[in-house]
C-alpha positions in Angstrom: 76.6 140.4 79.8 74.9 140.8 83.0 75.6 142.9 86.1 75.6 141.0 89.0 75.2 143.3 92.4 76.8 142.1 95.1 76.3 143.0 98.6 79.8 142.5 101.6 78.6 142.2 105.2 81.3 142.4 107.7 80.4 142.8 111.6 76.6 143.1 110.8 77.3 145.8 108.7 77.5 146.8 104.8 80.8 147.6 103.8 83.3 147.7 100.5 86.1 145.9 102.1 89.9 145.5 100.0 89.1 141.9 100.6 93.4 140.6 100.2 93.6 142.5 103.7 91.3 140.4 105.2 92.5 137.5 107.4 96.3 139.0 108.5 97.0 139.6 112.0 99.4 141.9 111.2 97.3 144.1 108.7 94.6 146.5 109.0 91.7 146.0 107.3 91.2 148.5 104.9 87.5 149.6 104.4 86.7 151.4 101.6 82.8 152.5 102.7 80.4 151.2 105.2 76.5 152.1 104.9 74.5 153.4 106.8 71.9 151.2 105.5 71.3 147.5 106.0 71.7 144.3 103.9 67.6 144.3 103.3 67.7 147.7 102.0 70.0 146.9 98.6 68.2 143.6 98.5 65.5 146.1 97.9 67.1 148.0 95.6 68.5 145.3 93.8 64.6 143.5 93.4 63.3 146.9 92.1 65.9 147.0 89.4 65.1 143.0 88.5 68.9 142.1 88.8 69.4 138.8 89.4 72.3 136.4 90.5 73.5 138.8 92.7 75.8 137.9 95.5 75.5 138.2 99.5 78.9 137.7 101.0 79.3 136.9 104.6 82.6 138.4 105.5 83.7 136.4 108.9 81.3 135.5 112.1 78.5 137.0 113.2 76.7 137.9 109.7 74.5 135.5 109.5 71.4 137.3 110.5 72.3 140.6 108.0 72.5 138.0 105.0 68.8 136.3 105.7 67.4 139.3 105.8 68.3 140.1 102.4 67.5 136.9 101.4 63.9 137.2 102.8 63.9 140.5 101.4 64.8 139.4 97.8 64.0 135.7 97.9 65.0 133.8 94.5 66.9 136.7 93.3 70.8 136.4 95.5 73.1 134.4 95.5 75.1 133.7 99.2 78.6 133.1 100.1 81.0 132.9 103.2 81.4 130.2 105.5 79.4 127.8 103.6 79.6 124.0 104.4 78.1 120.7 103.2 76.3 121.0 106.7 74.4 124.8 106.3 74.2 124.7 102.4 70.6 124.0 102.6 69.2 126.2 104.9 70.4 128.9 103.0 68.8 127.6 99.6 65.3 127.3 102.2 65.9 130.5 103.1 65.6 131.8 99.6 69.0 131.5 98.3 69.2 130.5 94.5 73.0 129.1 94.8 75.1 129.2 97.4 79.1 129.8 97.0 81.8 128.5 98.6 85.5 128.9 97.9 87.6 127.3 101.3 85.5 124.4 102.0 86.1 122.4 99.3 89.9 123.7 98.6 90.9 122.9 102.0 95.0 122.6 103.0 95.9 124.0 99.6 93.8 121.0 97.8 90.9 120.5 95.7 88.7 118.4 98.2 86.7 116.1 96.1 84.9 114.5 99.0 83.8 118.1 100.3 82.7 118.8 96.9 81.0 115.9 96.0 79.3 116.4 99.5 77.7 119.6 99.1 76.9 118.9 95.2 74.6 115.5 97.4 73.1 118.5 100.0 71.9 120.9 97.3 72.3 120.1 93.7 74.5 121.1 91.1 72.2 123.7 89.8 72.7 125.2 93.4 76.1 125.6 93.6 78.5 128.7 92.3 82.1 127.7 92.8 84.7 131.2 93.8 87.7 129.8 92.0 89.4 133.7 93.6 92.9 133.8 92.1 96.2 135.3 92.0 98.9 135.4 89.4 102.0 133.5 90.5 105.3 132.6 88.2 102.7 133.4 84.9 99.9 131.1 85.7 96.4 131.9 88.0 96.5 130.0 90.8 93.1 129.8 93.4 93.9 131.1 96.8 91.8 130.6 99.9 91.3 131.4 103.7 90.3 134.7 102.8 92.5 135.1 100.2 96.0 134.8 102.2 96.9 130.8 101.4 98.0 129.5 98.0 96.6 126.5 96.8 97.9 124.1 94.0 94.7 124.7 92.0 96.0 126.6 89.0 93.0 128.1 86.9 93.8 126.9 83.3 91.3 125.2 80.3 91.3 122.3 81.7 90.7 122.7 85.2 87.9 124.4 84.8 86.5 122.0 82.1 86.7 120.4 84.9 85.5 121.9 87.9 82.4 123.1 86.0 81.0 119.4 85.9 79.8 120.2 89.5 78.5 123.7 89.4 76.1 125.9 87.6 78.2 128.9 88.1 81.4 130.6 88.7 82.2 133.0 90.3 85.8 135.1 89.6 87.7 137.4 92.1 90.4 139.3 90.7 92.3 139.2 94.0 95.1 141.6 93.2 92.9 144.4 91.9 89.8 144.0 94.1 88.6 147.0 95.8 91.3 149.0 94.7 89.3 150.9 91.5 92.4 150.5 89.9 91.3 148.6 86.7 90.7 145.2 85.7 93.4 142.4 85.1 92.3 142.3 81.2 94.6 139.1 80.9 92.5 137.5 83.4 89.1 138.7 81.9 90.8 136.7 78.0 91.1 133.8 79.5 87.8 133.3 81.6 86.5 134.2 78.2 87.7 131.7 75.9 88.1 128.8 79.1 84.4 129.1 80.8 81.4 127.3 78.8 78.6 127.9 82.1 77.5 131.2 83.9 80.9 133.2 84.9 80.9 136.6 86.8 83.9 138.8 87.1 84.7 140.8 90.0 87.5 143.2 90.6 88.9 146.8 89.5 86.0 147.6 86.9 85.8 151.4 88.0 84.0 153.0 85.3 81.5 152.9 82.0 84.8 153.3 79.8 85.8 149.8 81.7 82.6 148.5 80.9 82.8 148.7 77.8 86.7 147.6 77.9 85.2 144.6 79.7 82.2 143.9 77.0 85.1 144.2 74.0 87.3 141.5 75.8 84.7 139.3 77.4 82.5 139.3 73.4 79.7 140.1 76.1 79.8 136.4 77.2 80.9 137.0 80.9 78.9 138.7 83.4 80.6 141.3 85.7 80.0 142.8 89.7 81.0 146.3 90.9 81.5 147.2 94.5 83.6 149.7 95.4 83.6 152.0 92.3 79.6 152.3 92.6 77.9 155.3 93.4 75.9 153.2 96.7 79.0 151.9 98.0 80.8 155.6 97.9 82.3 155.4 94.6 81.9 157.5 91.4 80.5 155.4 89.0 76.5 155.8 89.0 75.0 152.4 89.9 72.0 153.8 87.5 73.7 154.0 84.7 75.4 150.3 85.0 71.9 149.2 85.4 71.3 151.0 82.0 74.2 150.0 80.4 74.3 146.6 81.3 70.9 146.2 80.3 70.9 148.0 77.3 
């Protein structure tokens, strides 16, 4: 088990963002912190500590220049994500990315795209790709949603679609839509069944708030998934001391 840091940038800035109330017109976005420091600086941070596969998550327009400095502050050690195409995949990876992630491109209008897909596996490589498969629980089944979390799609999460999504990624990546951001604890059911469906590289994200849930985590996952905190962390605002998760995790 690994802990994967992970740093939001929304409008240029660092922020722990509720991320299902991004994307509504007729919602708020609900912030949970914003820094006063920049993206470079917890690139920093995270380089001292050697944590690796990290993630840099472009939050909307206008980011682009807060997530390359991170990158060119950490290069070979973060991951990026948001708004990635088949088109800017690469410069990223030049730009000192180890994978990129991308979520919306290649489920596009509620579909699995295979064409996308196969097109950005051509423009970087498998062994440069983390797939978000983000997902939400409807009628007793996971179901990925996109365009910033607030569409459906028909791709439901089970054994055998991710058997068979992993033949074109290195990674995934796994956003507990419903409890993300809201330190409100994992979704254990969710945390089973990446565990006994994922054979590659998986990191959880959402509601781990705690040490206790760490070790929750590390009893349900055997140790064989990887996990990100953002919100509960002591550098985002929270309570839980991102020195001992360092420790723990490494321990």
């Amino acid at each position: 088990m690994q802990f994967r840091p992970c740093i939001d940038v929304h409008d240029g800035k660092v922020k722990q963002i509720v991320g299902s109330t991004l994307g509504h017109d007729d919602q708020e976005i609900v912030e949970n912190f914003i820094s006063t420091h920049d993206a470079s600086y917890y690139a920093a941070l995270f380089a001292k500590d050697k944590l690796t596969g990290g993630h840099v998550i472009m939050l909307g327009q206008g980011n682009e220049e807060a997530a390359l400095s991170a990158l060119a502050t950490y290069p070979q050690g973060l991951q990026i994500g948001g708004g990635i195409t088949a088109d800017n995949a690469q410069q990223y990876i030049e730009a000192g990315a180890t994978h990129v992630i991308v979520t919306s491109f290649i489920f596009y209008d509620g579909q699995l795209d295979i064409a996308r897909l196969e097109a950005l596996v051509q423009a970087v490589g498998k062994e440069h790709l983390v797939i978000d498969l983000s997902c939400r629980m409807r009628d007793g089944k996971w179901f990925v949603v996109t365009d910033k979390w607030t569409k459906f799609s028909d791709f439901e999460v089970n054994a055998d679609s991710i058997a068979y999504i992993e033949q074109f990624c290195d990674e995934l990546l796994i956003h507990a839509v419903d409890v993300e951001g809201k330190r409100s604890g994992m979704q254990e059911a969710l945390v089973r069944d990446l565990t006994a469906w994922t054979s590659i590289p998986t990191t959880y994200a959402g509601g781990v708030r705690s040490l206790a849930d760490l070790e929750r985590f590390k009893e349900l996952s055997n140790g064989k998934l990887h996990v990100t905190i953002g919100s509960a962390l002591s550098i985002f605002g929270g309570d839980l001391s991102y020195d001992e998760v360092v420790y723990y995790c490494k321990k």
